[in-house]
C-alpha positions in Angstrom: 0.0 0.0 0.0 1.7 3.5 -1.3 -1.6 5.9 -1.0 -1.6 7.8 1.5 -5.1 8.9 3.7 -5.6 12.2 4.9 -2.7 13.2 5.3 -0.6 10.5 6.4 1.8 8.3 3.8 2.9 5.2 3.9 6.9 5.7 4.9 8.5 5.3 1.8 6.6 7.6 -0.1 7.2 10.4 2.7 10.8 9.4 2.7 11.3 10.4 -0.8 8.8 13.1 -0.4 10.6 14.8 2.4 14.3 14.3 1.0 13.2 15.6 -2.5 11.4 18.7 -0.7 14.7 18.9 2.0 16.7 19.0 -1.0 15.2 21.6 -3.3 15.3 24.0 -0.9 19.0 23.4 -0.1 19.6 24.0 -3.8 17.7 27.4 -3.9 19.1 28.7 -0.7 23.0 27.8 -1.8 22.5 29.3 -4.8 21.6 32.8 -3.6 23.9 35.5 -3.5 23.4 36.6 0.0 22.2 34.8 3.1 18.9 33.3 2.7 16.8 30.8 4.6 14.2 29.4 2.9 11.7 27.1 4.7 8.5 24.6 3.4 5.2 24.0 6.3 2.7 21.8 5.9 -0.2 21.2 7.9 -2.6 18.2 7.8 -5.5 17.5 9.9 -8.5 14.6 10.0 -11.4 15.1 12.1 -14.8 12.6 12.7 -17.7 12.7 14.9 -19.8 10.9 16.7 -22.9 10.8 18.3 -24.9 7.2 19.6 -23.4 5.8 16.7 -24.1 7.9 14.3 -21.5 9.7 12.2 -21.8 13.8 12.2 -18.6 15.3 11.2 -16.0 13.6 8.6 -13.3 16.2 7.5 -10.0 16.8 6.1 -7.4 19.4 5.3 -4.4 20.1 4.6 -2.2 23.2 4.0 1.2 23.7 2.6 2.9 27.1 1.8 6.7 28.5 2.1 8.9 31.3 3.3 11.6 33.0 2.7 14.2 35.3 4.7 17.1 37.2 2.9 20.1 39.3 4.5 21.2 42.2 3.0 23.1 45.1 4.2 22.2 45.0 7.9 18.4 44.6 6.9 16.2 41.1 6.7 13.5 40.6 4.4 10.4 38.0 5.5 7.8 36.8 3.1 5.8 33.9 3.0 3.5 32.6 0.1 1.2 29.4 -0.3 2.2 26.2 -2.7 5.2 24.9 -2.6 6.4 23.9 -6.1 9.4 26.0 -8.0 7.4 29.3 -9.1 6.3 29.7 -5.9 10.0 29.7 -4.3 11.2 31.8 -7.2 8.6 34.4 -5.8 9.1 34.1 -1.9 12.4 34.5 -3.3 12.0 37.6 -4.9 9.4 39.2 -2.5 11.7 38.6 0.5 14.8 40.5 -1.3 12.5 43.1 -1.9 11.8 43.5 1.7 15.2 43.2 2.2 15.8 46.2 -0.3 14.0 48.2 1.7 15.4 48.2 5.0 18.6 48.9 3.1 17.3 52.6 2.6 17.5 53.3 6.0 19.8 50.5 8.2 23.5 51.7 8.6 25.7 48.7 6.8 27.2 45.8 8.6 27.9 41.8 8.3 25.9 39.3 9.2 27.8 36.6 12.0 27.1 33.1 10.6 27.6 30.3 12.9 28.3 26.9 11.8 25.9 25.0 9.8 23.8 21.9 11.9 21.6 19.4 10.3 18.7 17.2 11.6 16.1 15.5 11.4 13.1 14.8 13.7 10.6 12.3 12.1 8.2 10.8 14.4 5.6 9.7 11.7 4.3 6.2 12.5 6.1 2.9 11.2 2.6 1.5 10.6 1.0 1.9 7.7 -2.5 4.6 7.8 -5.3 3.3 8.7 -8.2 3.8 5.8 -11.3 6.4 6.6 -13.6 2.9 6.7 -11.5 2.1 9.7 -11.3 4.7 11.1 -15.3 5.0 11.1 -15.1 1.7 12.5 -13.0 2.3 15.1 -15.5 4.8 16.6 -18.5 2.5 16.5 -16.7 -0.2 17.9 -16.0 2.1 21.0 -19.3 3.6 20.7 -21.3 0.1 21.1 -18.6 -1.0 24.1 -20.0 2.3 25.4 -23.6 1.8 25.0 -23.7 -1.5 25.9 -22.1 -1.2 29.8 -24.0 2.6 30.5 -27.3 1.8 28.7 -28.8 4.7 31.3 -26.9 7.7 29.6 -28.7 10.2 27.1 -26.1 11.5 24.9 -22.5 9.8 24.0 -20.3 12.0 21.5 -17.0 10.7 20.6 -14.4 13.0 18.7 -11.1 11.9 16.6 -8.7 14.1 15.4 -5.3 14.0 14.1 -3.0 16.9 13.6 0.2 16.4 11.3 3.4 19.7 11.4 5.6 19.2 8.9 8.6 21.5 8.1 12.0 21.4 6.4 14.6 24.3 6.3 17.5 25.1 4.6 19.9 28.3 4.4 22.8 29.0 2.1 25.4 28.4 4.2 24.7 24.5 4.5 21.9 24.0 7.4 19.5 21.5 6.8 16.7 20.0 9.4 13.2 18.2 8.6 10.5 17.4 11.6 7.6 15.8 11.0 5.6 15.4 14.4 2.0 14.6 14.6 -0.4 14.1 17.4 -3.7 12.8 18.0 -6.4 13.0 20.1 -9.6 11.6 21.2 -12.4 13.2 23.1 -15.4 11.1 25.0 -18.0 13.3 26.6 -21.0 11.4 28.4 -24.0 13.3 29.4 -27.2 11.9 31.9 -29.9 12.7 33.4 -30.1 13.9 37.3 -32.3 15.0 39.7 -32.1 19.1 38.0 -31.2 18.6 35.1 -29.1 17.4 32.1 -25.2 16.9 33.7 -22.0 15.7 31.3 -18.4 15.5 31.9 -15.6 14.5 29.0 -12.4 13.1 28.5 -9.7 13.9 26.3 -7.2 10.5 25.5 -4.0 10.6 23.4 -1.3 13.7 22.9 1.6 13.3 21.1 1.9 10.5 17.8 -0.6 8.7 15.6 -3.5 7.8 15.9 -2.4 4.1 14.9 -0.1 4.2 17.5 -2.5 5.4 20.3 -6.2 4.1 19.5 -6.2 0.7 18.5 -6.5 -1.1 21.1 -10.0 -0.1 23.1 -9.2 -1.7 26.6 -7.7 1.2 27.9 -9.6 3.7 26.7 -12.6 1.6 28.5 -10.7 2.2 32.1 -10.8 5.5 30.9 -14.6 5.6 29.9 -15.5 3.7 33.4 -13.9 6.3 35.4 -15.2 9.2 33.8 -18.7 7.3 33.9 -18.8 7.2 37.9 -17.7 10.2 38.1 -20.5 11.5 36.2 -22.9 9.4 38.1 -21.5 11.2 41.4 -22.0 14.5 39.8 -25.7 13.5 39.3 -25.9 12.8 42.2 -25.0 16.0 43.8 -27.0 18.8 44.3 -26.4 21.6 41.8 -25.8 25.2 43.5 -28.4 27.8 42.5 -26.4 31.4 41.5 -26.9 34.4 43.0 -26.4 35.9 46.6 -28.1 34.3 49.6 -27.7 34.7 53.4 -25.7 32.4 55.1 -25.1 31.8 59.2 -22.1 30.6 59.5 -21.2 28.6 63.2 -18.1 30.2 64.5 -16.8 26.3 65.5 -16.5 26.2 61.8 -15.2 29.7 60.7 -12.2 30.9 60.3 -10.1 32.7 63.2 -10.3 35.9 61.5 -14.1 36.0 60.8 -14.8 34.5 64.2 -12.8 37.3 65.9 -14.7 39.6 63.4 -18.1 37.9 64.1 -17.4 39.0 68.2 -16.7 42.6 67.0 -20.5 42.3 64.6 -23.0 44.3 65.7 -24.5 41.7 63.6 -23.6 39.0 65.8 -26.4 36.5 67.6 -26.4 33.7 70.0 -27.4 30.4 69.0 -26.9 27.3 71.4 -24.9 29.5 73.5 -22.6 30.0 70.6 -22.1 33.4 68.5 -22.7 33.4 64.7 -22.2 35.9 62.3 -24.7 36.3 59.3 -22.8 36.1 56.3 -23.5 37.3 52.4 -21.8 35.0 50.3 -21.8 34.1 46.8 -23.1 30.5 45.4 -22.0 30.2 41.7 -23.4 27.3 39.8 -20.8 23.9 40.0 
């Protein structure tokens, strides 16, 4: 399998990809006659929805542009433009000397310290191959039915996958090279029920940092996940909701703090109850 999905390529083709790309804008940068750094971004994201099974949101995107930055004279030049084939680095190109040109009107001449070239490269793509939109799709029902069939009492389940691919490779004309490639992924499970006052819901987020073949296959321990967030909603359905606003509140001085139960023996407020002074108190309930 060569074609990639969403985004994501099988390794071989995004090992040529990235060394043809890393290697084009070496070429360009070493070729100018001044310092220049020329760098290539791309962006991919996939995004599904869920909700009781059935699919909401499907989506894909990706973005890819370059930029440019040129020395002259004690001046730099920025510019950035999106594409990324060979007309569109001639014209960063030429839009960033222009920039460049400008500053020279006014900045007093000097040279620019270079410091010695470094190369890298940072690729953290995964080693297994994509897995297909179908699957993906799959994926989520599966969860969704494990879901459905242990909390049968809940109103709403939403389940959210995305995936989130930064890409970038830089060069500048004095030998520098580096490529990263670093993707993350992320899936969100929010639960909702019903209590004694209303509609209550709490969510989860699982994943962070790789694919999301490395992080989602394997649903048992996203289900420890799913149980603890599911008691925890139960115990916030449980509870009683605060009501907003300002109420009057006596407040026993065996349970107040020193200062407001020296404060509550200075009150002309203050009243005996039990034998014990209280204070009445304004305090402000906000809604959990």
């Amino acid at each position: 399998m060569i074609v990639g999905h969403g985004g994501y390529s099988f390794p071989l083709v995004a090992y040529f990809r990235k060394l043809f790309m890393l290697n084009k804008l070496t070429a360009r940068a070493q070729s100018a006659s001044s310092y220049t750094e020329l760098r290539w971004h791309g962006n991919y994201s996939v995004q599904m929805s869920m909700r009781k099974g059935t699919l909401m949101a499907n989506t894909r995107s990706q973005s890819r542009g370059l930029s440019a930055r040129i020395y002259r004279n004690a001046g730099f030049g920025f510019a950035a433009l999106p594409g990324d084939d060979d007309d569109t680095i001639s014209a960063v190109l030429a839009q960033a000397a222009d920039n460049a040109g400008l500053l020279r009107q006014t900045a007093e001449p000097g040279v620019l310290p270079v410091p010695s070239p470094g190369k890298g490269v940072y690729d953290y793509r995964s080693r297994r191959i994509p897995l297909p939109v179908a699957e993906r799709i799959g994926l989520l029902r599966q969860l969704d039915a494990a879901i459905e069939a242990r909390y049968p009492g809940l109103i709403n389940r939403d389940l959210g996958l995305s995936g989130f691919v930064s890409e970038k490779a830089v060069a500048n004309s004095e030998g520098a090279e580096t490529y990263s490639y670093i993707p993350r992924a992320a899936l969100g499970v929010t639960l909702s029920m019903q209590a004694n006052d209303g509609i209550v819901e709490l969510y989860d987020v699982l994943g962070g940092f790789g694919e999301i073949e490395d992080q989602f296959l394997d649903l048992d321990p996203i289900l420890l996940r799913v149980e603890q967030l599911y008691q925890n909603l139960r115990e916030k359905a449980q509870g009683t909701q605060c009501e907003a606003g300002f109420h009057d509140v006596v407040l026993d001085s065996a349970v107040a703090p020193a200062g407001d139960r020296m404060a509550a023996l200075r009150s002309p407020f203050m009243s005996m109850t039990r034998g014990r002074p209280v204070r009445m108190l304004r305090s402000s309930k906000k809604e959990c």
